[in-house]
BAFI-3210 file (N, C-alpha, C; in Angstrom, 3 decimals, decimal comma, padded with zeros to 6 digits):
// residues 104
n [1|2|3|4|5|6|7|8|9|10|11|12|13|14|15|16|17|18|19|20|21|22|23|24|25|26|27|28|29|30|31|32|33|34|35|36|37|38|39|40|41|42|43|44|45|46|47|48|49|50|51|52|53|54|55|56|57|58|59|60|61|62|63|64|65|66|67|68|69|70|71|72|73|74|75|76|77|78|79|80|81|82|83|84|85|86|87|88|89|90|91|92|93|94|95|96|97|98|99|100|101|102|103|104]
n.u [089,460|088,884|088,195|087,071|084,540|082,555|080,709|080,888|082,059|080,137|078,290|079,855|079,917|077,411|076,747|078,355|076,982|074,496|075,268|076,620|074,277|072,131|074,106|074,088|071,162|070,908|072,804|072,999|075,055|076,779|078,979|078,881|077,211|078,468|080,490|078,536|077,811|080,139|081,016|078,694|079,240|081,542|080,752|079,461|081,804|083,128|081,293|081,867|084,525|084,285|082,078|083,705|085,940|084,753|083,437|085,084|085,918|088,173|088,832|089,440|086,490|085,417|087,632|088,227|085,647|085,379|087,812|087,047|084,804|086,365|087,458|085,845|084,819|086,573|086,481|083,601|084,105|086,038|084,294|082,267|083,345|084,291|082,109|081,190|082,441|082,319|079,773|080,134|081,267|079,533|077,140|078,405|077,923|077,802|075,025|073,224|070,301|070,329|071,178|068,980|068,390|069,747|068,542|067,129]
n.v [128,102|126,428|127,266|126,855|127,091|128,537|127,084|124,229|123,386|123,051|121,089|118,910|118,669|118,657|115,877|114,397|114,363|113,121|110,656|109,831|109,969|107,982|105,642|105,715|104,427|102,306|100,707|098,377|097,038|098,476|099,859|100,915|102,680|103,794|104,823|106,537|108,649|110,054|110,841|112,486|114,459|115,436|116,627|118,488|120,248|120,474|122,733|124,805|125,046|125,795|128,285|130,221|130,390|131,821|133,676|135,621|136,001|137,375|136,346|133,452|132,105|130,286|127,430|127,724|126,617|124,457|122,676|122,540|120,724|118,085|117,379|116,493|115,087|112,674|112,084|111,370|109,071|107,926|107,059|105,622|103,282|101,601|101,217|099,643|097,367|096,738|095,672|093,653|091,930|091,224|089,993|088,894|090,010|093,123|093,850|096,258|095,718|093,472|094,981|096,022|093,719|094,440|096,152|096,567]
n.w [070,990|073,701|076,775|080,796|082,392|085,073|084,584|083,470|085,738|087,505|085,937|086,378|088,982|089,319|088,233|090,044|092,229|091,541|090,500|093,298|094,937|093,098|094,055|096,778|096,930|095,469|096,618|098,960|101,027|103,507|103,324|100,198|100,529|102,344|100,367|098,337|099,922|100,147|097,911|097,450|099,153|098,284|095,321|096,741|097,386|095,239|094,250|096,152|096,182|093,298|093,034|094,565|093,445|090,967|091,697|092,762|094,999|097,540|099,702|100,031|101,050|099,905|099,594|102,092|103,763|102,226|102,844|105,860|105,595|104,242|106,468|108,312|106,536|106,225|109,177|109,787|107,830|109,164|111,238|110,312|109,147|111,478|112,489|111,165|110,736|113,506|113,249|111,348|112,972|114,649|112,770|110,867|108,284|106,135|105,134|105,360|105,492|107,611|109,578|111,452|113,140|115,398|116,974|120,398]
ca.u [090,059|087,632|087,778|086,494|084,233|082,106|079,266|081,649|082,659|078,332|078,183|080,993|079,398|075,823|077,064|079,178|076,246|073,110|076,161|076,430|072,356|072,513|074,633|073,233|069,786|070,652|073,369|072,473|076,038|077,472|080,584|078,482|076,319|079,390|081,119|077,793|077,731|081,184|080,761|077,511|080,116|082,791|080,004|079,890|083,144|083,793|080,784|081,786|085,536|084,284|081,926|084,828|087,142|084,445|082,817|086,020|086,339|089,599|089,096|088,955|085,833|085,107|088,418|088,634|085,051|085,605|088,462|086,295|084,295|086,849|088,057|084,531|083,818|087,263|086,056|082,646|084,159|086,291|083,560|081,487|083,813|084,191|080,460|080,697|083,478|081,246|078,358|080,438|082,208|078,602|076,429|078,471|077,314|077,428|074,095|072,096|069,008|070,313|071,596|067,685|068,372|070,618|067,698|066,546]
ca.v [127,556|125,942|127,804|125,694|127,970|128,093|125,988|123,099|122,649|122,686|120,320|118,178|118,659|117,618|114,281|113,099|114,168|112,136|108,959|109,541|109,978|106,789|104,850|105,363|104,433|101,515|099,822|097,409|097,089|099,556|100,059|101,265|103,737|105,190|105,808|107,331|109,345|110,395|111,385|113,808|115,566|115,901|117,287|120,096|121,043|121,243|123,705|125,898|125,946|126,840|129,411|130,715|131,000|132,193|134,895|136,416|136,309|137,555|135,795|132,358|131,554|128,669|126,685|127,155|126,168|122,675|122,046|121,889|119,241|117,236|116,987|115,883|113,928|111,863|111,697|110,611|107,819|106,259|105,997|104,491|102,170|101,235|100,716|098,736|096,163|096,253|095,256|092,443|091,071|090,415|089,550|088,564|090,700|094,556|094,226|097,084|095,155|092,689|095,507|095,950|092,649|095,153|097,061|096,008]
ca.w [072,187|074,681|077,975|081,884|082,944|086,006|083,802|083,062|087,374|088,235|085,562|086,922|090,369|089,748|088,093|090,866|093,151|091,047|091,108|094,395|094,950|092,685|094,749|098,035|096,975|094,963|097,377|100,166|101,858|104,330|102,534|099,139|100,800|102,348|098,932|097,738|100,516|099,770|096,408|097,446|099,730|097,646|095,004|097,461|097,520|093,879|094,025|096,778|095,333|092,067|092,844|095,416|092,479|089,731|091,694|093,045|096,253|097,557|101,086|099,800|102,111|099,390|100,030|103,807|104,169|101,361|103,409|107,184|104,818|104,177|107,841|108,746|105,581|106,797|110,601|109,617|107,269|110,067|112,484|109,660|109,242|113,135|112,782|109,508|111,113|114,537|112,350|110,928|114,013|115,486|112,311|110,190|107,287|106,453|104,980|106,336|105,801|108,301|111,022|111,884|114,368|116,305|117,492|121,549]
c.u [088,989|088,855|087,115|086,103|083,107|080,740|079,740|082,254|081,400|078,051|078,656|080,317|078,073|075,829|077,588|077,627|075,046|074,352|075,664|074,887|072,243|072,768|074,175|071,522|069,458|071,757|072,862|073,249|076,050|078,555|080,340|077,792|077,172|079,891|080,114|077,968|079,063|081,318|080,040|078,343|081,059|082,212|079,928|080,802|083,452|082,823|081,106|083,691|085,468|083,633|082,721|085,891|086,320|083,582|083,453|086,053|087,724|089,978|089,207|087,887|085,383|086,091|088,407|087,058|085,398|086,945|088,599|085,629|084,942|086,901|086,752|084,171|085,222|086,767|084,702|082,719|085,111|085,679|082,233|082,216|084,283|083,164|080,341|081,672|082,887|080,337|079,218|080,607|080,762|077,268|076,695|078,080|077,135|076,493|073,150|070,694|068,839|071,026|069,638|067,836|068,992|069,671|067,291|067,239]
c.v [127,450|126,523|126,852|126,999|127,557|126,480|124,307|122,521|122,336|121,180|119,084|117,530|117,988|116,050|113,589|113,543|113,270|110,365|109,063|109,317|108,169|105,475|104,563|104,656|102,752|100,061|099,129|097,138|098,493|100,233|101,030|102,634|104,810|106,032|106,938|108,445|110,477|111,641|112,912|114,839|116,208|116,554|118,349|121,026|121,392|122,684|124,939|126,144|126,358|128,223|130,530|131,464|131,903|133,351|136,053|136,994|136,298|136,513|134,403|131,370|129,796|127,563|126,360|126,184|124,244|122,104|121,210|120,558|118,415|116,695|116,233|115,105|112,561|111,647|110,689|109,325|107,000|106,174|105,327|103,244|101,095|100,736|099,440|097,468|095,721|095,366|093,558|091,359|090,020|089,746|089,022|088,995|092,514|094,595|095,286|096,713|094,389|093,661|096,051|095,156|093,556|095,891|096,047|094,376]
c.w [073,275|076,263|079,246|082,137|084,195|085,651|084,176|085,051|087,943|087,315|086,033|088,244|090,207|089,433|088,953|091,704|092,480|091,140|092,355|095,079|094,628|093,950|096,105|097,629|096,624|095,824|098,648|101,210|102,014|103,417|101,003|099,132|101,323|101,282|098,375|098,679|100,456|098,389|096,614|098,354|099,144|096,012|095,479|097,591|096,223|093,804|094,773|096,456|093,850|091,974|093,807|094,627|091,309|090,491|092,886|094,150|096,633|099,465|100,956|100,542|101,397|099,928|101,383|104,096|103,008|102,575|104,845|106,613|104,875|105,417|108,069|107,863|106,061|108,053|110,607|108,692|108,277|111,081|111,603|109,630|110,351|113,159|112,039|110,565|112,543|114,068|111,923|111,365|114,644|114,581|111,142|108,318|107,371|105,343|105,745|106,534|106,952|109,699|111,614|113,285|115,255|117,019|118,666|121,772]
res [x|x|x|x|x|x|x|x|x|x|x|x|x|x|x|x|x|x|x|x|x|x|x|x|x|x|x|x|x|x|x|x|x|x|x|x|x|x|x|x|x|x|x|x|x|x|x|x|x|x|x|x|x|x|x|x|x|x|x|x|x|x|x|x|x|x|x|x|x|x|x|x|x|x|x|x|x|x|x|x|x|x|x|x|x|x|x|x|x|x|x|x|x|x|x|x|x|x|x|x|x|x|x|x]
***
């Protein structure tokens, strides 16, 4: 009988974070770099609620802290996206290559 043990949630975790790595590196839109960016956060959280649950803490400091993440990984995606639809309104494009012109 196969067992999930802490191995099998780091594993889990470093793959969404190299996607996410991935994705930011290789996207060019706004919108792509957020998801990656997404991903590498939510990478974090599986790690700090697994080693929360696998090295028996009775305070759950893993959960409460994954759960400040979230709040902030939601806050910081709707003022990306405020930015991203700014970006659009005035250039027509959420290429980040083309928000450069925005500078001066």
């Amino acid at each position: 009988m196969l067992t999930i043990g802490l191995t099998h949630y780091l594993i889990v975790a470093a793959v969404l974070f190299c996607t996410g790595l991935f994705t930011m590196i290789t996207k060019r839109n706004a919108i792509g770099i957020l998801i990656g960016v997404e991903l590498v956060l939510n990478s974090a959280n599986v790690n700090l609620v697994a080693f929360d649950r696998y090295l028996g803490s009775e305070r759950m400091d893993g959960q409460i802290v994954a759960l400040f993440a979230i709040v902030l990984a939601a806050a910081e995606a709707a003022l990306a996206v405020g930015i991203c639809i700014n970006v659009y309104k005035n250039l027509a494009t959420i290429d980040v290559d083309s928000a450069s012109q925005l500078q001066g």
